[in-house]
N, C-alpha and C positions, 0 to 999 in steps of 0.2 A: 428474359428481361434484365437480369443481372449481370449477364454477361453483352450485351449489348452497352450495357451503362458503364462498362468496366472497359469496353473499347473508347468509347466516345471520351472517356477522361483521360486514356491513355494516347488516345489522339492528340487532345487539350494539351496535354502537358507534353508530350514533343512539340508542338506547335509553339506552344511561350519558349522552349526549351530553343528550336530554331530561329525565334525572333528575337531573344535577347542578346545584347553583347557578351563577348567575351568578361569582361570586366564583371559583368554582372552574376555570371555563370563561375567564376571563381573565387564572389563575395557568397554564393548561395552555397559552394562546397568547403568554404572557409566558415560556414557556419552549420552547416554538419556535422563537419568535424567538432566544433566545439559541444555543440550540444549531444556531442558522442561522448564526448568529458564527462565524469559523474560531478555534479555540484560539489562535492566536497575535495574534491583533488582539488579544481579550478577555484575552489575559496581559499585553498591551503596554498595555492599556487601565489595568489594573486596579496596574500600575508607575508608569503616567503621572499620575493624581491621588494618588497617594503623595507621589512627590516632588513634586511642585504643592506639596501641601501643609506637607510639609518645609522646604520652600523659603521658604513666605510665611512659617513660624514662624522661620526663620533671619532672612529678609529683617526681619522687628520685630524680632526681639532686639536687629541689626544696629544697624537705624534706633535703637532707643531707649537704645542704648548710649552713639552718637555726638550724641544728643541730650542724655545727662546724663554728658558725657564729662568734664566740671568734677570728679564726683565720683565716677565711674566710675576715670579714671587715677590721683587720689591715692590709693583705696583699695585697687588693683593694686600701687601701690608700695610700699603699707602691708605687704601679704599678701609680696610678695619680700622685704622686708626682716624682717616676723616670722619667715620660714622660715627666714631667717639666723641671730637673733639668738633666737630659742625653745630651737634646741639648747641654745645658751651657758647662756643663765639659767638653763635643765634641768642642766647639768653645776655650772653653781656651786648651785644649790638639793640637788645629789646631797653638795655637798662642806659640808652645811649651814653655808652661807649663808640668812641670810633673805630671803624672798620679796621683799620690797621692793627690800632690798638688790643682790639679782642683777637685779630684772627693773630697777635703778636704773646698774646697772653698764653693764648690757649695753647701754640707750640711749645712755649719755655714751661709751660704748666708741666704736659708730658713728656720732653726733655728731662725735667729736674724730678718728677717723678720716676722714670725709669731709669737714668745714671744714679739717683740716691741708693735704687732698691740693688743696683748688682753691685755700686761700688760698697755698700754694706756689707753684702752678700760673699763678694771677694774677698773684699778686708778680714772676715773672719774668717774663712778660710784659710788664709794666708796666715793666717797668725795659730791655726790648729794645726796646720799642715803637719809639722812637727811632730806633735804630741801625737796625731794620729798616726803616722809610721810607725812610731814606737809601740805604741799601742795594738796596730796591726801584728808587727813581728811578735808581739805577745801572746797578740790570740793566736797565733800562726803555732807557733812554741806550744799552748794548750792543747790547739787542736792535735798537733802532731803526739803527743804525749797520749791524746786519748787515743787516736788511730795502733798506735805502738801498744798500749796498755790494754786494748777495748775488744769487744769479742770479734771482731773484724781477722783477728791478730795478722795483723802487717808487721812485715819483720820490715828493719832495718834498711836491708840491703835492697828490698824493695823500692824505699822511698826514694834512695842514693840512683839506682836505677833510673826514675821517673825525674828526678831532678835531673841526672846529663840528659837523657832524652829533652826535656826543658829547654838547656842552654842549647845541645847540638840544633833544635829546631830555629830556636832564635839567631844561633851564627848561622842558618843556610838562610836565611831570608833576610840577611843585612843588605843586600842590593835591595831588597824590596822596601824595608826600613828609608834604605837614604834616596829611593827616588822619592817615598812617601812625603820624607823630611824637606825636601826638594820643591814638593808641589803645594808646601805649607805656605810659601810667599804668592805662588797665583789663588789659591784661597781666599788668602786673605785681602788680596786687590781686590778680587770679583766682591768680596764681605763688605769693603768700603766702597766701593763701586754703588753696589746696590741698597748701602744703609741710606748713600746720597741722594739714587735715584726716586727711594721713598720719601725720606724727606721734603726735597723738591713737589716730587706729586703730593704728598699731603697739602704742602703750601700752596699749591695751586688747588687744590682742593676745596680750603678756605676760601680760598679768595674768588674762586671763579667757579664751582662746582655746577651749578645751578646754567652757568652758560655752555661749561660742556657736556653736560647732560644735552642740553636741548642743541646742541649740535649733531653730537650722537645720535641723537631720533631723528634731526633734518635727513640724512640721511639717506632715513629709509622710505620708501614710496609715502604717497603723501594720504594713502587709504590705510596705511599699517600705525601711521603717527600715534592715534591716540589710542589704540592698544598699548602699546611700546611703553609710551610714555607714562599707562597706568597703571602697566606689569612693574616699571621701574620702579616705579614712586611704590607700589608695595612690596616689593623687593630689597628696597631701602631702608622704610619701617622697619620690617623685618631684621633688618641685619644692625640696627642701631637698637634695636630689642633683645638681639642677641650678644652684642659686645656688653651694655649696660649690665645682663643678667648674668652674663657668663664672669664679669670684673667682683661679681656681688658674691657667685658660688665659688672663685677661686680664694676671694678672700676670707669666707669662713670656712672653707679646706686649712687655709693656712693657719689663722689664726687658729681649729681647733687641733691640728697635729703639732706644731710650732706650742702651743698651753700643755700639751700633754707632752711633748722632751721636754720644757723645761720644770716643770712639776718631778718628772720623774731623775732628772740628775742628767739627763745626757747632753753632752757638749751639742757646742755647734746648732743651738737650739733657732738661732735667728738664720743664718744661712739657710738651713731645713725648711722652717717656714716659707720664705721667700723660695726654694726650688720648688716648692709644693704650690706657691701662687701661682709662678711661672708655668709651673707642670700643667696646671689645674686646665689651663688653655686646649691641650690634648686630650680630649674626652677620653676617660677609658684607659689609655695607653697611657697619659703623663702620669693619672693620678698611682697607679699601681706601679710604675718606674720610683718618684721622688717617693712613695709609701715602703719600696722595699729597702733603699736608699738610710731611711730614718732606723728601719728595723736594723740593719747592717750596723749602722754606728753605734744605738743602741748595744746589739751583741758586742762588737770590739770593745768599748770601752765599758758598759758598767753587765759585762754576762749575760747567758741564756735567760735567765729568768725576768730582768728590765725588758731585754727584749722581746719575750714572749706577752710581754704587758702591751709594752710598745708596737708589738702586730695586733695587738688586742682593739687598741685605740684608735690604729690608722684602720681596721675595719671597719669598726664601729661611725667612723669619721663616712667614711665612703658609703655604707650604708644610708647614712641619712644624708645622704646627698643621693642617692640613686632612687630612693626610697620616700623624700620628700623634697626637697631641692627642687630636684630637676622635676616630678610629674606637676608642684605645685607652681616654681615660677619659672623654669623652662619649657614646662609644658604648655603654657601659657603664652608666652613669647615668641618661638619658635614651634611650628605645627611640623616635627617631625618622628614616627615612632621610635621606640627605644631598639629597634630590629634594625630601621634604617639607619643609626647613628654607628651601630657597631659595625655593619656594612659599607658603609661610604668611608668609615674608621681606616677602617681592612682595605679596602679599595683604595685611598687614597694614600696609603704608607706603603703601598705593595709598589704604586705608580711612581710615587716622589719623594717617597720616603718622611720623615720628618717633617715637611712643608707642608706633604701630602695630608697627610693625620693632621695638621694644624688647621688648615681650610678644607678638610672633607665637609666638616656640620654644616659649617657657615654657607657654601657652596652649594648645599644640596636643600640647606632649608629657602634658600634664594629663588632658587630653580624652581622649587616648588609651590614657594608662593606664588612665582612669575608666571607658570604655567596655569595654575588656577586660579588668578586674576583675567588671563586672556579667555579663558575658557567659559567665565563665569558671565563676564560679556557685561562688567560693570563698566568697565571705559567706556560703555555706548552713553552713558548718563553725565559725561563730562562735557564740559564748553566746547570742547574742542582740541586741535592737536595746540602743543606747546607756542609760545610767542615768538620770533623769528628771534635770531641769536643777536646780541646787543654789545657784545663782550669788548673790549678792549684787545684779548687775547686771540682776535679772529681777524680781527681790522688790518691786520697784515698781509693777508691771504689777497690776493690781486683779484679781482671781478670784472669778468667781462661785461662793456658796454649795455646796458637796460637789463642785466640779469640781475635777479634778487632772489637769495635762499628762500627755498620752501621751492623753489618753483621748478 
């Protein structure tokens, strides 16, 4: 009986096996095969060119960021400083003011605030310059007396030694010197270049933000709009909750290293403060730069023991900024852990250096709001996508006969 039933199926299925197409006969051995696959290969499989892919589209954005990083970083500058200064205009246009007038305030506002704080900031250094050379060669002169005197014992002919090594290294790399010296005027074009191109975009920022924005999102299909446009809008938040808090903790960085040099005697106490506000922008990396900085002047000018006070303070200073600062109103402001700050830190100074570290936070706290806004699927609860673009600054653009944006 069994083997009777065992022909007749074997029959059956040469029979489907002769009546099927070819086509059909290479979908049924193409899925043998798979299902010969163990499920975990074929789920690691099916993970592995995901991210491949992911990857290569990160890896271009990467590359073609740092390839048009001339205009890429000023209009980053642009965007942190509109976030700044869009409230303000928004609060005097509430207080009618006219538009011109507030979005004309609010530039010269942050103008005269930032040329005030470096031409300060230069000015006194300019004027220590001097005394701090002097100064330096002094401690220079201590040090070396304790090096010569101290259980180290460095003779003499040692140090004589390591100073021509010094000079011979610096006369072999004077070609390198004067192309460097060379490439100080394209520098600084590209520096003016792009302080203009910020400016400019902040001014259009003011004045038109809210039209290019909703141009931006025209853009994109007309089923992604009011995601986009929801991710923005809290990506935005965000990033003006960040400039606000971050202007708030650099200022009591400075103000409390800036009290403690000049309580303690050390020159150059307002310069210091002001690199410390400046600094304060680089999470992590500016505050422990302009903090060793302070310790340094301290040491030259008033000895080891001001500045072992003075490393005391600028601890103590950073402590209560990492310690409550940040988890009480950056933690608050911005939703990003203190793991991912020192990562995107390191990531973005390793990629762009100095730029990088500047907009690592701000960047990655954006990104992550924007992502879990889309995901959160709150934009379903909105009117709708954004209103068709109105702007003055678009009215240029030529349109063909019965077409209209959005469409």
């Amino acid at each position: 009986m069994t083997d009777s039933t065992g022909r007749k199926r074997g029959r059956l299925s040469r029979g489907v096996a002769e009546t099927s197409t070819p086509a059909q006969q290479a979908e049924d051995a193409q899925s043998e095969v798979t299902e010969s696959i163990p499920f975990g290969v074929r789920l690691a499989a099916g993970w592995s060119w995901r991210i491949l892919l992911i990857g290569g589209v990160l890896a271009v954005v990467v590359f073609l960021i740092i390839q048009l990083r001339l205009i890429v970083i000023p209009m980053l500058v642009a965007v942190l400083i509109g976030a700044l200064l869009v409230p303000f205009s928004g609060f005097l246009q509430k207080r009618r003011w006219p538009k011109w007038l507030s979005v004309t305030t609010a530039m010269l506002s942050a103008l005269i605030a930032v040329g005030g704080l470096l031409t300060l900031g230069i000015s006194q250094i300019v004027r220590g310059s001097d005394e701090l050379a002097e100064q330096s060669l002094v401690a220079w002169d201590r040090f070396r007396d304790w090096l010569l005197d101290g259980p180290f014992h460095i003779t003499e002919a040692q140090l004589n030694d390591w100073a021509d090594q010094i000079i011979q290294s610096v006369q072999q790399d004077t070609g390198v010197l004067l192309s460097g010296a060379l490439s100080v005027t394209t520098t600084f074009g590209h520096f003016l270049a792009g302080m203009l191109l910020a400016l400019f975009a902040t001014l259009f920022i003011l004045i038109d933000g809210r039209g290019i924005w909703n141009w931006i999102v025209g853009i994109f299909p007309r089923r992604g709009r009011a995601a986009i446009d929801g991710a923005g809008q809290a990506g935005w938040a965000t990033l003006q909750n960040f400039v606000k808090v971050q202007i708030l903790v650099a200022t009591i960085d400075a103000i409390g290293i800036g009290l403690g040099a000049f309580f303690l005697g050390v020159p150059l106490a307002v310069p210091i403060a002001i690199l410390v506000f400046l600094g304060s922008f680089i999470p992590i990396v500016g505050a422990v730069a302009t903090g060793a900085l302070a310790v340094f002047v301290a040491l030259v000018y008033n000895g080891p023991v001001i500045a072992l006070i003075m490393l005391g303070i600028v601890l103590l200073v950073q402590q209560v900024e990492g310690h409550v600062l940040q988890p009480l109103i950056m933690g608050t402001a911005v939703k990003v852990h203190p793991l991912g700050v020192v990562l995107a830190v390191a990531t973005g100074s390793l990629v762009a250096g100095i730029p990088g570290a500047l907009f690592a936070v701000p960047v990655a706290a954006v990104v992550n709001v924007m992502i879990l806004s889309v995901a959160s699927g709150a934009w379903k609860n909105d009117a709708g996508p954004p209103p068709p673009v109105r702007s003055p600054l678009w009215r240029t653009v030529p349109q063909r006969p019965g077409y209209k944006r959005g469409e």
